[in-house]
N, C-alpha and C positions, 0 to 999 in steps of 0.2 A: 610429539614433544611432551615429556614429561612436567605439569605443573612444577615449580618453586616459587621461593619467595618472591622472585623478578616478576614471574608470569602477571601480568596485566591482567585483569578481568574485567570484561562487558555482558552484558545482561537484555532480557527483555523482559518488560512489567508489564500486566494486566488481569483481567482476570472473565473468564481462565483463557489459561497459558497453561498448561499443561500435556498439552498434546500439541503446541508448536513446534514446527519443522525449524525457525531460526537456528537455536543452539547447532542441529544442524548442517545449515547452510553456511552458517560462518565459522563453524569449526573447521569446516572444510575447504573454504577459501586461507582463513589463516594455514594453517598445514603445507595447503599447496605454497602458499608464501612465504614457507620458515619464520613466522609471527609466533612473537611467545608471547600470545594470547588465546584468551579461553571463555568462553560465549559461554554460559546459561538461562536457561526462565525463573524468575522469579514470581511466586502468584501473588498478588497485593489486591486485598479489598479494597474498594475503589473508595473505601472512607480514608482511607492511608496513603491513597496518592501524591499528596505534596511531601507526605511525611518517607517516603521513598526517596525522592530527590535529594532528600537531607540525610539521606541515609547513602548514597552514589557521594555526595559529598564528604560525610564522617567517614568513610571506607574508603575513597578512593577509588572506587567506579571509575575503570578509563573512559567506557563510554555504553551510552544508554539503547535499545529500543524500546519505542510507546506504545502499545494498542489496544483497541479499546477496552476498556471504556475508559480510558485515561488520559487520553489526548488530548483534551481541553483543560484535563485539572491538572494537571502537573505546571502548568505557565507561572501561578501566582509565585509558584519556587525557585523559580528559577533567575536566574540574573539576568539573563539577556535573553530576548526571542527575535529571531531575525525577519526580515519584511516578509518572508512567505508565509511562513510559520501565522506570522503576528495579520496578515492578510486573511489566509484561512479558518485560524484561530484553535488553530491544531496544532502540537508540535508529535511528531513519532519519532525523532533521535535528537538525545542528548547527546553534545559535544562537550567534554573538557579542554579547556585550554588549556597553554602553557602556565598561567598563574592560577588557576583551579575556576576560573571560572566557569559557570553549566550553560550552557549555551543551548535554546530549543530550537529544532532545524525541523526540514518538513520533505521528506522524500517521497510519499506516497505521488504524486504526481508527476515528477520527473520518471521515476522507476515507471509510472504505465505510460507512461512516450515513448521512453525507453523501448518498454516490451513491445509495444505497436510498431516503433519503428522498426524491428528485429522479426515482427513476423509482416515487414512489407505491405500494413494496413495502408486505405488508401484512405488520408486525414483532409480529401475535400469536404466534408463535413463529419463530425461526429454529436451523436447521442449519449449524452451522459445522463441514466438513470439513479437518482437519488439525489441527497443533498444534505448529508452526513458529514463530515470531517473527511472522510477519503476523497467524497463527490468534491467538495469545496477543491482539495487539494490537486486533485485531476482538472476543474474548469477550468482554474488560475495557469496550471502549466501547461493544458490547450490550446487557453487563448495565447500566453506568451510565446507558443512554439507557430505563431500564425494563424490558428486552423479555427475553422467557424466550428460554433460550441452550440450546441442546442440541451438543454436541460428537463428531462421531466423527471415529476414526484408528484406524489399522493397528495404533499401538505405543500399548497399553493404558496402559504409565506416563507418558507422552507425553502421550495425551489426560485420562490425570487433572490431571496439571498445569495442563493448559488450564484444564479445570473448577475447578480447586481457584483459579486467580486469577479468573473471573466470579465465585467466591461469597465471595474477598475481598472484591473494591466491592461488592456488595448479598447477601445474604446469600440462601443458598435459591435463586436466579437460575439456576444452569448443572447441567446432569447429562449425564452419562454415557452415547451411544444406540451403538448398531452401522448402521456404515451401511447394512445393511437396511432401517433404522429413520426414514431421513433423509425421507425421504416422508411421513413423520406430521407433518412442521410447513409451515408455511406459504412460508416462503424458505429456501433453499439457498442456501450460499456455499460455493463450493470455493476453498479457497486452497493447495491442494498443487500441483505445476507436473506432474501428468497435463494431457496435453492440448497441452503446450507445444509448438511448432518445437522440434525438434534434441533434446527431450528423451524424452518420451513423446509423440509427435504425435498419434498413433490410439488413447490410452486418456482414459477416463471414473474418476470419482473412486470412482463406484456404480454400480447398475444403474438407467439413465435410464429402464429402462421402469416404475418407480414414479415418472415425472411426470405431472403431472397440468394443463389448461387453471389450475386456480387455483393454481397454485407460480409463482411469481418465484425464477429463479436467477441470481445473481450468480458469473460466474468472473475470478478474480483475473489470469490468463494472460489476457496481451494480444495474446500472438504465436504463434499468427494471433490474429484481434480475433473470429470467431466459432471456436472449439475445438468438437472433436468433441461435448461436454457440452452448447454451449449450441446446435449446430446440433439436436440430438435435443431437445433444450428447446423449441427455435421449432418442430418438426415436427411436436410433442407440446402445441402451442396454448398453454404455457408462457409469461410473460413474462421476455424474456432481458434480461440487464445485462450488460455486457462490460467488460474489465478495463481497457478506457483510460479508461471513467466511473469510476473508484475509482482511477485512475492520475491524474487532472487534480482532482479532487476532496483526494485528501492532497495534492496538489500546490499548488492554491490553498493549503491551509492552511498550510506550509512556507513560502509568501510571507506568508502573516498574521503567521507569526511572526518572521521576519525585517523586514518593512515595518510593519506594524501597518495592512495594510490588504488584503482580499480579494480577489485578480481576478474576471474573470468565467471559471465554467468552462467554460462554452457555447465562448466564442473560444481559453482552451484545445486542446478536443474538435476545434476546426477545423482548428486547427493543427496538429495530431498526425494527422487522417484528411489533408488535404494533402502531408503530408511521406509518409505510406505511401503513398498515391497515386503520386508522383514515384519513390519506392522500388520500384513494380511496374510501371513502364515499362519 
């Protein structure tokens, strides 16, 4: 579909952002949905972050993605932040309302339930490594999706917090392990960026050699798409989840709540492994 003046435009802010798959993943959901809308990244130094918001607002921004490192500072702009958001203390999508108000929403934790639940992890208990804005966001929709939350992180007042917000939404839900300890549950999720291109390439969040064939581990790092963690995961008869299945998955739900209706993430997934494909020619 050809842009005009109608076409809508949504965005994703952070920095960097420049080699984000988004644009995309949701170019590609709109299309298949006949949406005259059109997804780009915008890159915003993160001194300018509230001053984006206000910038979604003077343009008309139908609707936002946040990531980081912006997650936390874009709030003070915004008009409204809703209980998860404001729980976490994260928001990664802005919603416009009907009267233009920016509304902070928080998908990152539903989107990896989501993904979990679509690759049939078993959620009697889960390991959530870190306690970052995504970690917070994953505890909270853990604990509220039932599932006992076990937390570990480096910086001990760090991962209390994490914990102390699962046993806000359900009470008793979330404790405290050392990553020694992450092998005692069922799924692992790493969401610290060990593991990433350009960042930690060659490190693990734990010692993989506590996996085991019945762990499911989910890594939030998409890039590369199998990380040092989830290749020792698959070598170690493990079943792996990779981070563009929890990347297209909050991503659909960011269209929920801008459209008020779910794409498929399967043609997401396709569109994102396509465009890395074209990327490594």
């Amino acid at each position: 579909m050809t842009p005009t003046s109608r076409t809508k435009l949504a965005a994703v802010i952070g920095s960097p952002v420049r080699h984000s798959l988004s644009p995309v993943i949701h170019n590609a959901a709109f299309a298949a949905h006949g949406d005259d809308w059109v997804y780009t990244a915008l890159e915003v130094d993160p001194a300018h972050a509230t001053a984006a918001i206000e910038a979604m607002r003077v343009l008309g921004i139908a609707g936002l993605s946040v990531t980081m490192p912006h997650k936390e500072m874009v709030i003070p702009a915004l008009d409204r932040v809703d209980d998860e958001a404001r729980l976490v203390h994260a928001v990664n999508t802005v919603v416009r309302e009907d009267d233009g108000s920016l509304v902070g929403c928080n998908t990152d934790g539903i989107g990896c339930v989501d993904a979990l639940r679509a690759a049939g992890a078993d959620l009697s208990s889960v390991a959530v490594i870190g306690a970052g804005a995504t970690a917070r966001a994953v505890v909270a929709a853990l604990a509220r999706a039932g599932v006992s939350v076990r937390v570990a992180n480096r910086t001990t007042q760090r991962r209390d917090e994490a914990v102390e917000i699962g046993n806000v939404v359900r009470a008793g839900s979330t404790q405290a392990i050392e990553l020694d300890q992450v092998g005692a549950c069922t799924t692992i999720i790493n969401t610290t960026p060990q593991g990433m291109a350009g960042v930690l390439p060659d490190a693990t969040p734990f010692d993989p050699r506590a996996l085991l064939p019945h762990h499911f581990v989910l890594d939030a790092v998409y890039n590369p798409l199998e990380t040092p963690l989830l290749r020792v995961a698959r070598e170690r008869g493990s079943t792996i989840i990779d981070g563009l299945d929890m990347l297209c998955a909050q991503a659909a739900r960011q269209q929920e709540a801008w459209l008020a209706r779910r794409p498929d993430v399967a043609l997401m997934r396709r569109a994102a492994l396509a465009e890395l494909a074209t990327q490594q020619r």
